[in-house]
C-alpha positions in Angstrom: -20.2 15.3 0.0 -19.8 18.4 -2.1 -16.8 20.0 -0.9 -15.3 21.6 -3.6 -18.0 25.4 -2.7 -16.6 25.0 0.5 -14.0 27.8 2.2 -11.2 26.8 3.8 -12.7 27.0 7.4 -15.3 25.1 6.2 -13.0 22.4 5.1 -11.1 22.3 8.1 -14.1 21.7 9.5 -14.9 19.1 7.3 -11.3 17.5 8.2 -12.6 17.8 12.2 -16.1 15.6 11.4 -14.1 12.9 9.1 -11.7 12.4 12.2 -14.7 12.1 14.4 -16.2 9.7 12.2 -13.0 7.2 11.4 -11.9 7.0 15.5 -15.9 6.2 16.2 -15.9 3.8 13.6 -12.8 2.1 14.1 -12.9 1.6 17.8 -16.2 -0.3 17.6 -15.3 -2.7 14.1 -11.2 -2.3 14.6 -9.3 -0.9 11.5 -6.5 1.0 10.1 -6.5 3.8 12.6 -3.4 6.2 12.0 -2.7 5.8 8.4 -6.6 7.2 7.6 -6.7 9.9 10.7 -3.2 11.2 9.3 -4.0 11.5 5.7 -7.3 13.7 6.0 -6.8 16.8 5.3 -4.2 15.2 1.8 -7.6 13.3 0.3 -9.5 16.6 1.4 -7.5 18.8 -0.6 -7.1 15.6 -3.4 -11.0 16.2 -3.8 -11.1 19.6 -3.6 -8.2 19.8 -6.3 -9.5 16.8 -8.8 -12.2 15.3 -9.2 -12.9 11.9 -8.2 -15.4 10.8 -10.5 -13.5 11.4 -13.4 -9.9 12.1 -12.7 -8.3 8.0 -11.4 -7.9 8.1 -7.5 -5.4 5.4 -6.8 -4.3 4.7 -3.1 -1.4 2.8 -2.8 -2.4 -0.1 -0.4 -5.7 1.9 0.0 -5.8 1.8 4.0 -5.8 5.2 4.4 -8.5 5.6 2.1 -11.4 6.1 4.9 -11.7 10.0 4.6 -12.2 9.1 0.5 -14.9 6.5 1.3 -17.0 9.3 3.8 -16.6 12.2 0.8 -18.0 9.7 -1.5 -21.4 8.7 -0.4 -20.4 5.8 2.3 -21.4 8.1 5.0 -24.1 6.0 6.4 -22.5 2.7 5.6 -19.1 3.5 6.9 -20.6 2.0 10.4 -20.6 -1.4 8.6 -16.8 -1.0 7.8 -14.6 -4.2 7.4 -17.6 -6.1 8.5 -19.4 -8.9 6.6 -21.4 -7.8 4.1 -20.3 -4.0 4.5 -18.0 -2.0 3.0 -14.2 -2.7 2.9 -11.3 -2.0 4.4 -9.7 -1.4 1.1 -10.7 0.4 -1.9 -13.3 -1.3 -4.4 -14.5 -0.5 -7.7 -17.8 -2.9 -6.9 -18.6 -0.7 -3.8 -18.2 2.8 -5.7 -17.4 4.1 -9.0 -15.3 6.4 -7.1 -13.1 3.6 -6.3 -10.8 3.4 -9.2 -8.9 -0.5 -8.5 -8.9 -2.4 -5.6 -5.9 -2.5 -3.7 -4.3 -4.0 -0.9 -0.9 -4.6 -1.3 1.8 -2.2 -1.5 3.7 0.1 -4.3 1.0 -0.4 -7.3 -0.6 3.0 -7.3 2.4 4.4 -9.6 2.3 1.7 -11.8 -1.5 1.7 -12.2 -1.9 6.1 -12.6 1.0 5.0 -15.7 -1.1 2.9 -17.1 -4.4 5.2 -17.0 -2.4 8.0 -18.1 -1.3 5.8 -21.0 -5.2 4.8 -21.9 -5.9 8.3 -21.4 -4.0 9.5 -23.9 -4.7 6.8 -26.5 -8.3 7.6 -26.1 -7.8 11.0 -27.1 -10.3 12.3 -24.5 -11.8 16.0 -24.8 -12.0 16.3 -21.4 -8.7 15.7 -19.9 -8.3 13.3 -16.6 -5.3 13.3 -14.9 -4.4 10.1 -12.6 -3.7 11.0 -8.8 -1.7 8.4 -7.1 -1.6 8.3 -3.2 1.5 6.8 -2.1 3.2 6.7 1.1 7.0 6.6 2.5 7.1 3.1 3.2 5.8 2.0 0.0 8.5 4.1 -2.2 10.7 1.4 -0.5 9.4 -1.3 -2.8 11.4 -1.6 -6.0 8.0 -1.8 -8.1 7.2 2.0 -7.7 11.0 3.0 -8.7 9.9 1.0 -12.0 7.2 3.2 -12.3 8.9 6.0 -11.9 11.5 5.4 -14.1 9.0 5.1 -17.2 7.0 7.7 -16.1 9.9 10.1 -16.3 10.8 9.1 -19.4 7.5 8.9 -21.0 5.9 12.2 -19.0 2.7 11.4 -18.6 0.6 13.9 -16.8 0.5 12.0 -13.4 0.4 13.3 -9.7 1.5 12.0 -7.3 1.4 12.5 -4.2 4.1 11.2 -1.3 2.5 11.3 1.9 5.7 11.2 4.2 4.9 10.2 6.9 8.0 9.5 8.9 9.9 11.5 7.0 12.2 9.0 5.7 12.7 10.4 2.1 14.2 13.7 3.3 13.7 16.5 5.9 13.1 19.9 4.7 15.9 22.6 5.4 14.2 25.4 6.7 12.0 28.0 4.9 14.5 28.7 2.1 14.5 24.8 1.1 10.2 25.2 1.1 10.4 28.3 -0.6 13.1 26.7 -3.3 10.8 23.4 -3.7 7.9 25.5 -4.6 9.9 27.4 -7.0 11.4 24.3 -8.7 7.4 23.4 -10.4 6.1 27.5 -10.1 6.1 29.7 -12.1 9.0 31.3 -11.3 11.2 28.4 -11.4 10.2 27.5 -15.4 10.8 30.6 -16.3 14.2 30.9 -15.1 14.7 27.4 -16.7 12.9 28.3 -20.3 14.9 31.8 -20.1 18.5 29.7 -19.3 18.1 27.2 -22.4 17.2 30.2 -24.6 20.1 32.3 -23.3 22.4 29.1 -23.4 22.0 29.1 -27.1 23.8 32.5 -27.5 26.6 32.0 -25.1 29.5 31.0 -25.7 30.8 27.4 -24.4 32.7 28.5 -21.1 28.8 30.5 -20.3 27.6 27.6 -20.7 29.3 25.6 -18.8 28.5 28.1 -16.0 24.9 28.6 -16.6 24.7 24.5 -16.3 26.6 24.5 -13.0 24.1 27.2 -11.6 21.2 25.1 -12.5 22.1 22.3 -11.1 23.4 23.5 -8.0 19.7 25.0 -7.4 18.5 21.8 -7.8 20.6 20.1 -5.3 19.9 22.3 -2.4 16.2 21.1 -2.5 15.1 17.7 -1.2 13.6 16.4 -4.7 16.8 15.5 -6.2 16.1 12.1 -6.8 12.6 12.9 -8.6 14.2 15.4 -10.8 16.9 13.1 -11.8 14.0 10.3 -12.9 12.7 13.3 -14.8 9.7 14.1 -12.6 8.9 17.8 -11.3 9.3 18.2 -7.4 7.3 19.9 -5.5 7.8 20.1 -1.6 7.9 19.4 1.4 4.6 20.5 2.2 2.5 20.7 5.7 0.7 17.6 5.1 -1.8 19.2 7.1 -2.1 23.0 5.9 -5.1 22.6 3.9 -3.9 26.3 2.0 -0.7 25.0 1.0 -1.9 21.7 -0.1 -4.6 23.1 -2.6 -2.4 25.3 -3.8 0.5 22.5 -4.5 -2.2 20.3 -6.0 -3.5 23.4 -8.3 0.0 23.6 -9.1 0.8 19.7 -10.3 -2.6 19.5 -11.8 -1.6 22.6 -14.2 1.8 21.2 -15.2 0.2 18.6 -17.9 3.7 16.7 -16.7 4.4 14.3 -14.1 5.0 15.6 -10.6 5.2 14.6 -6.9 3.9 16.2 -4.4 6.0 15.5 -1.7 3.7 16.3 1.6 4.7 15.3 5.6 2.0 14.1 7.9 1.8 13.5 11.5 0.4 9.3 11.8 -2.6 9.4 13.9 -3.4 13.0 13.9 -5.6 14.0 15.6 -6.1 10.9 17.7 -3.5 12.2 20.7 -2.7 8.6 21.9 -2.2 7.7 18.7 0.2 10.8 17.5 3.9 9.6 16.1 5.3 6.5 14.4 3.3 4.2 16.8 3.0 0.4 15.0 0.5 -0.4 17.2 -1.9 2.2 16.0 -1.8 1.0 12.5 -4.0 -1.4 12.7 -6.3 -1.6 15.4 -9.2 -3.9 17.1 -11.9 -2.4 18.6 -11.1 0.0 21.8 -12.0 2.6 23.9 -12.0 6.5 22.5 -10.9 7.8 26.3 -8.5 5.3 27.3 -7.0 4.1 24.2 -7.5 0.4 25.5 -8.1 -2.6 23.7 -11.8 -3.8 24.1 -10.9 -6.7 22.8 -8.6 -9.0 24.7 -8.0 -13.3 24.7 -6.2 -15.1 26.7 -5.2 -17.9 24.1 -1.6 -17.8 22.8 -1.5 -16.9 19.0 0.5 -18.9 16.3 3.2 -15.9 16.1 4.2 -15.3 19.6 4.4 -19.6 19.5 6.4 -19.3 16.3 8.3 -16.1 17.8 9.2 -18.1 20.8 10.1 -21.1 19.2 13.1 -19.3 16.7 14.2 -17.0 20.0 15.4 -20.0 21.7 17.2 -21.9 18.0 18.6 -18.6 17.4 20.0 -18.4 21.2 21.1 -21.8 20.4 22.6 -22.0 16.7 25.1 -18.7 16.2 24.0 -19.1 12.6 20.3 -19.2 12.5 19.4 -16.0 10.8 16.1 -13.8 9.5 14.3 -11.5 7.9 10.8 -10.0 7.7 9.6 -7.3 4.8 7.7 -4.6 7.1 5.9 -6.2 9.3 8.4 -6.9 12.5 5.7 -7.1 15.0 2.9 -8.9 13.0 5.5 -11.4 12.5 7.1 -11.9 16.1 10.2 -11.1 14.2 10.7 -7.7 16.0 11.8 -9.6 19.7 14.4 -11.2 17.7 15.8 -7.8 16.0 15.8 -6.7 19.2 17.8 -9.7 20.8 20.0 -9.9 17.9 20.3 -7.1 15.7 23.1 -8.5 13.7 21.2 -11.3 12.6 17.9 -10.5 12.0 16.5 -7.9 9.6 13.9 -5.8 8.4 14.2 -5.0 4.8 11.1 -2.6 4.6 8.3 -3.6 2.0 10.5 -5.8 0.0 9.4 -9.3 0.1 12.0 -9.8 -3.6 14.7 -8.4 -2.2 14.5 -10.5 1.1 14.1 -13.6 0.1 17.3 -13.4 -2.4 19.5 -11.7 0.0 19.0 -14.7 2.5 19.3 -16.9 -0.4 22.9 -15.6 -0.8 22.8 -15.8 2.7 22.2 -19.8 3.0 25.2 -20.4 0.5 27.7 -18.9 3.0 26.3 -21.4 5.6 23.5 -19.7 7.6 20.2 -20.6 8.0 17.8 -18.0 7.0 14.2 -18.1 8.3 12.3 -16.1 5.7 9.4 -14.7 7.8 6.0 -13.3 5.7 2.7 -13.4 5.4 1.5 -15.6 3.1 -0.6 -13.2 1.1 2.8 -11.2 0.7 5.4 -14.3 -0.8 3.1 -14.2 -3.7 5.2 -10.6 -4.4 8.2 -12.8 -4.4 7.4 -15.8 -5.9 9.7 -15.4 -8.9 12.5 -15.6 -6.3 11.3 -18.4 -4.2 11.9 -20.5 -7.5 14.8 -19.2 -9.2 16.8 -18.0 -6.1 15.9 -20.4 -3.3 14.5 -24.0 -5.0 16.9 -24.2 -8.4 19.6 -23.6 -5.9 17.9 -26.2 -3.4 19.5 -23.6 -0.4 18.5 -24.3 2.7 16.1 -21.4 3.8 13.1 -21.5 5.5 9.7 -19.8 4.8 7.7 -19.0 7.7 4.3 -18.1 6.5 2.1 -16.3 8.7 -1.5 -15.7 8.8 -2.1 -18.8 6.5 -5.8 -19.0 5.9 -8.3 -17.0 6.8 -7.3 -13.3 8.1 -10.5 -12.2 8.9 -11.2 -8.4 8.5 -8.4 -7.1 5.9 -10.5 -9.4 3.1 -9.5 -10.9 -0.5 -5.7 -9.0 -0.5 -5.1 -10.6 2.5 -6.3 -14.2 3.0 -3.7 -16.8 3.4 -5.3 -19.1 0.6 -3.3 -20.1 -2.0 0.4 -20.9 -0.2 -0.6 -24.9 -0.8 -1.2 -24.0 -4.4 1.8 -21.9 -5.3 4.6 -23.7 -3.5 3.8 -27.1 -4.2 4.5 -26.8 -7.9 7.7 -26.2 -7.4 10.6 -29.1 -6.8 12.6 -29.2 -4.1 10.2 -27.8 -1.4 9.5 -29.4 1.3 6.0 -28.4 3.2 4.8 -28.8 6.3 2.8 -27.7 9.5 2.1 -27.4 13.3 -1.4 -28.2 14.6 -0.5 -26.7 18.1 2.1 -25.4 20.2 3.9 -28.2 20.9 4.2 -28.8 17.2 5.2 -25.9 16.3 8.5 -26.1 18.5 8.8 -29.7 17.0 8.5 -27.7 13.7 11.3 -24.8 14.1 13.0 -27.8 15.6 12.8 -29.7 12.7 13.6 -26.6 9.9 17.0 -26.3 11.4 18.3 -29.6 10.5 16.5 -30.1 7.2 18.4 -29.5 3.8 17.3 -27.9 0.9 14.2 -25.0 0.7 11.4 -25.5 3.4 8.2 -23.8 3.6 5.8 -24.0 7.0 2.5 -22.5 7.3 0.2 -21.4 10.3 -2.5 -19.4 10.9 -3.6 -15.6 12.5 -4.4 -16.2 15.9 -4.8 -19.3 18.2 -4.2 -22.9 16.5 -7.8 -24.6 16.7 -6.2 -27.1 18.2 -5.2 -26.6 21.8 -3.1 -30.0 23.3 -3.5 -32.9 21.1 -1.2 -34.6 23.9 0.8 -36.6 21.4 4.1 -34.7 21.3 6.3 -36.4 18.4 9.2 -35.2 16.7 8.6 -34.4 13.1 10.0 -37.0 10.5 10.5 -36.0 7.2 7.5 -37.0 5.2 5.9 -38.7 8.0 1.8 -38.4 9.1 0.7 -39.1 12.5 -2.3 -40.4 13.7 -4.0 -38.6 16.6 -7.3 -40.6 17.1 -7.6 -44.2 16.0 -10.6 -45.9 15.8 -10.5 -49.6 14.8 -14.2 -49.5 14.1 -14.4 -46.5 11.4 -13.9 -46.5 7.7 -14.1 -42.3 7.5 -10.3 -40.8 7.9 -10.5 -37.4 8.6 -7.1 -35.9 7.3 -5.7 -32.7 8.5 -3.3 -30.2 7.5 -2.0 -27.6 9.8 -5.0 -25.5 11.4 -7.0 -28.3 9.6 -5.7 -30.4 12.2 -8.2 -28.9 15.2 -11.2 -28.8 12.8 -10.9 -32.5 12.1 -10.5 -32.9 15.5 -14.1 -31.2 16.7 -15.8 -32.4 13.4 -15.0 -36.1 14.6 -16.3 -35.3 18.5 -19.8 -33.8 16.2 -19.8 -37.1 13.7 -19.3 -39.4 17.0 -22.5 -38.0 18.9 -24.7 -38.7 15.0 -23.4 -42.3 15.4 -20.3 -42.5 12.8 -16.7 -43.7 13.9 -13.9 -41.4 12.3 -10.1 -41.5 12.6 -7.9 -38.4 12.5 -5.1 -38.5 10.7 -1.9 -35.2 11.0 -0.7 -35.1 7.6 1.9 -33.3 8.7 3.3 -33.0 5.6 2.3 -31.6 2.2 5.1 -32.4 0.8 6.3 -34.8 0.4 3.1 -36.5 1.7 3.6 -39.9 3.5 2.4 -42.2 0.3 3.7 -45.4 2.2 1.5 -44.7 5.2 -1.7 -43.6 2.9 -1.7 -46.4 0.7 -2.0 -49.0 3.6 -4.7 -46.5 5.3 -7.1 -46.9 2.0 -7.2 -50.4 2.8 -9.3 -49.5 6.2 -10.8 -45.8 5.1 -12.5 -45.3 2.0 -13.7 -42.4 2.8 -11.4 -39.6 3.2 -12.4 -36.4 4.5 -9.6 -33.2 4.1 -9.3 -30.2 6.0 -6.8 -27.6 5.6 -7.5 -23.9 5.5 -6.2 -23.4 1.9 -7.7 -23.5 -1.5 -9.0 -26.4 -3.0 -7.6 -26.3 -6.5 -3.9 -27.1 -5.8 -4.7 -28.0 -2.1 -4.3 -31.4 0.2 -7.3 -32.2 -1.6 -6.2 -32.0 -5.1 -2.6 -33.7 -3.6 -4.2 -36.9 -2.0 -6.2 -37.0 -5.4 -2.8 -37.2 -7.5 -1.8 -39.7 -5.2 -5.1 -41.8 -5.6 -4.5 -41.9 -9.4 -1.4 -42.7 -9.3 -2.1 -45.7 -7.2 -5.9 -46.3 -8.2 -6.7 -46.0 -4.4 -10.3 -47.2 -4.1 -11.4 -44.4 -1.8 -13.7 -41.2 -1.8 -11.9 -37.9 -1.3 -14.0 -34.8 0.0 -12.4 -31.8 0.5 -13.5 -29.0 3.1 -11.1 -26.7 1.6 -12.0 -22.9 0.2 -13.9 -22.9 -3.0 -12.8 -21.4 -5.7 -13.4 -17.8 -4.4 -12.0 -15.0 -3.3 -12.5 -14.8 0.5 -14.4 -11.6 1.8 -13.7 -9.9 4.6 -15.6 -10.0 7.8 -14.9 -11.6 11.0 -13.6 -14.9 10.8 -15.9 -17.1 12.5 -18.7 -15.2 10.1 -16.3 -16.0 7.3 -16.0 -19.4 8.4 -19.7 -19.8 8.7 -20.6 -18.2 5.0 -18.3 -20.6 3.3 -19.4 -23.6 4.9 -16.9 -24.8 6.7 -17.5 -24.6 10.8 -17.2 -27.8 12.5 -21.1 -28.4 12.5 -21.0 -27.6 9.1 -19.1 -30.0 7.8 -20.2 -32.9 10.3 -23.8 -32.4 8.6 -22.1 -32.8 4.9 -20.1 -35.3 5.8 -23.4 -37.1 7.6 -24.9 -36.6 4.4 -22.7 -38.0 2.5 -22.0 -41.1 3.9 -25.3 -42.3 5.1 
């Protein structure tokens, strides 16, 4: 969409048919609904400014990128967004050249406009591009953009970038004199009064000097950008995050600088969208639902893994006076944000600092609390330096909680839960395990408060597979459990976690094609019950894993140390994700492309062992 001939009516109007189109779209395929409605008129005014298909676009997390994707020729596709096979949630290079990295974790954007500013000016290109970082509030909470910044004001590379405020939690403006001021501090007039003070400070004598100093820097402190232009980065702001006028003529401003600059602009979330107006988590991220009422289209009645998990710490918590949490942003995606509320002394959110949480509990567990570390999976990647040098070399006792383990569905490759298996069971002193069910996950939290040393325990997004598997058993460190024995098969089916339910209906398919399978809990990844498994390959040797996790450093590749190490005479399959990255789509169609639904598997495994 060529905007850049366009009048400002006509852009507003153009702001008024991208709203229309992101609230259709979003309540039939679900999305990120208030982030993208409230940052329109910013990426209108970003493409009117700069130019997209030369000058780096960067969105920071890149889910309020939707008004970017329509400008840029995804019109017609946006209808297939988040779906499989259509265009992402996220920003992606493969899907446009307009797309300059993918993104879908937090606080990268200022790191990765450095960096092209860097090969920029290495390349010594005639025509100049300058990098545009969109970055919002939340995501200047995360110690990697203060990295950034602090190169980037030493090294002044032209970058923009531009701080969608949201909430305004970096500063409120002070009227029209503090606007007016924030202007000046990047205009015109504002560099000339600084290039005319160093040239008269050379003449004066030292007590003018001293004066002159004191004047500047008291005109800096009455404006909100402080901070900025102590890092060595222009200021510019606030700015109506929705006054198309003032925008373009801020980003004309930062663009001619040749230096780096933020843009510091305030946004309503969800303009536009009346129900969804204001700081609203529930708007964020949506499922499908209807335009007039704002309700949810899109309802299920089974209980989901976090309320289960949330449930089970509220009543420990109400229990032990020194059970203890912490969640990096995600309060209600965690269940985490009933327990701030019940006890806001005791459990935390740290904003997106995944680092930063997990150490502070650490110091947390030495004075004799018991800190439940609850993240996504996808996101303890961020902190997975601490896990090892702050949590298992100290062998504290802390749990991680890992949410969404597996497949997510929608939100794609950033966020699948794959590789949890993988990454923690490298490291010594971990202990792993996981609930198949509800019961078991009360069992579980159950068992994490009396367990010593580091403890990590995964479950999925949603509703276990596994409903009531009627076998209620405390957990045991390092113990398995059989759920369905039959004295007449040599296949084990051997589950971990959400695995646990799809061994379950894969053995109920293999029965009704005439084979007799055993399902076996593992329970535990590590340590994994070798005792138990070694006197099982005597009766199974054929032994079929399911765990929602990568294969390459998964219960498959675990049970396959285990088999050297004891030259067990038995076959190991795995059913575990290839070595992929997992698309987005919904999750049963997700399930379905990678091969691994119940029926799936029941016709490999029929194949197999025929």
């Amino acid at each position: 969409m060529d905007i850049k001939s366009k009048n400002i009516q006509e852009l507003k109007d153009t702001c008024v048919s991208l709203r229309k189109q992101i609230i259709k779209v979003v309540s039939k395929n679900g999305g990120h609904l208030s982030s993208n409605v409230g940052a329109v008129e910013l990426i209108v005014a970003m493409h009117y400014v700069f130019d997209s298909a030369k000058d780096p676009f960067i969105f920071d997390v890149s889910h309020q990128s939707y008004a970017h994707k329509l400008l840029t020729g995804r019109w017609e596709q946006f209808s297939t967004l988040r779906q499989l096979h259509g265009i992402s949630g996220y920003t992606r290079p493969d899907e446009s050249s307009h797309d300059y990295f993918i993104a879908g974790h937090s606080s990268t954007s200022i790191s990765l406009a450095l960096g092209a500013a860097k090969a920029i000016a290495l390349k010594k290109e005639e025509n100049e591009r300058i990098p545009i970082a969109l970055i919002g509030d939340g995501s200047m909470s995360a110690g990697m953009a203060f990295e950034a910044l602090n190169e980037l004001g030493f090294r002044k590379y032209p970058v923009v970038i531009v701080l969608n405020d949201n909430k305004m939690s970096i500063s409120k403006p002070i009227g029209a004199i503090s606007s007016f001021l924030s202007h000046a501090m990047a205009g015109n007039v504002y560099q000339k009064i600084k290039k005319t003070t160093e040239q008269i400070l050379e003449y004066l004598p030292e007590s003018a000097t001293y004066m002159a100093k004191k004047f500047e820097e008291g005109f800096k402190l009455i404006t909100p950008g402080i901070v900025f232009e102590e890092l060595g980065i222009d200021y510019i702001g606030p700015i109506d995050g929705h006054n198309l006028e003032s925008l373009i003529k801020a980003f004309t401003m930062a663009k001619e600088l040749k230096r780096p600059v933020i843009v510091h602009t305030q946004t309503l979330k969800g303009k536009g969208y009346e129900k969804a107006e204001g700081c609203f988590e529930n708007w964020h991220g949506v499922g499908p639902f209807d335009i007039e009422s704002g309700k949810s289209l899109k309802k299920s009645s089974a209980k989901n893994a976090t309320t289960m998990y949330s449930e089970a710490l509220m009543a420990l918590a109400k229990e032990h006076d020194n059970v203890v949490g912490v969640t990096a942003a995600m309060p209600s995606g965690t269940g985490l944000d009933k327990l701030i509320a019940a006890f806001p002394d005791r459990f935390w959110d740290v904003a997106i600092a995944e680092q930063h949480a997990v150490t502070s509990m650490c110091a947390m567990a030495k004075e004799g609390f018991k800190p439940f570390i609850t993240i996504y999976s996808t996101f303890l990647q961020r902190a997975y330096d601490q896990v090892i040098h702050d949590a298992c070399i100290m062998n504290l006792n802390v749990v991680f909680a890992l949410d969404r383990a597996g497949i997510v569905g929608e939100d794609g490759e950033t966020h699948q839960g794959a590789f949890d298996i993988s990454y923690l069971s490298a490291i010594p002193n971990i202990t792993m395990l996981a609930p198949r069910d509800e019961s078991s996950m009360h069992q579980a939290i159950a068992y994490a408060y009396q367990h010593q040393g580091p403890l990590a325990i995964r479950y999925p997004r949603g509703a276990f597979i596994a409903t009531d598997t009627t076998k209620d058993e405390a957990f045991v460190y390092g113990k398995a459990q059989m759920l369905i024995e039959n004295p007449h098969a040599d296949i084990l089916l051997i589950g971990y976690g959400n695995g646990v339910g799809r061994a379950i209906q894969t053995s109920k398919i293999l029965e009704t094609k005439g084979f007799h399978t055993s399902v076996l809990d593992l329970r535990f990844a590590k340590p994994i019950d070798e005792t138990y498994l070694i006197e099982l390959s005597q009766q199974y040797q054929k032994w079929c894993v399911f765990s929602d996790s990568a294969q390459l450093g998964g219960i498959g590749s675990i049970l396959g140390l285990l088999k050297e190490k004891h030259a067990l005479d038995v076959a190991i399959y795995s059913f575990e994700f290839e070595d992929r990255f997992i698309p987005h789509g919904a999750t049963n169609l997700v399930e379905e492309l990678l091969e691994i639904t119940p029926k799936q598997i029941a016709d490999k495994i029929e194949a197999r062992c025929s």
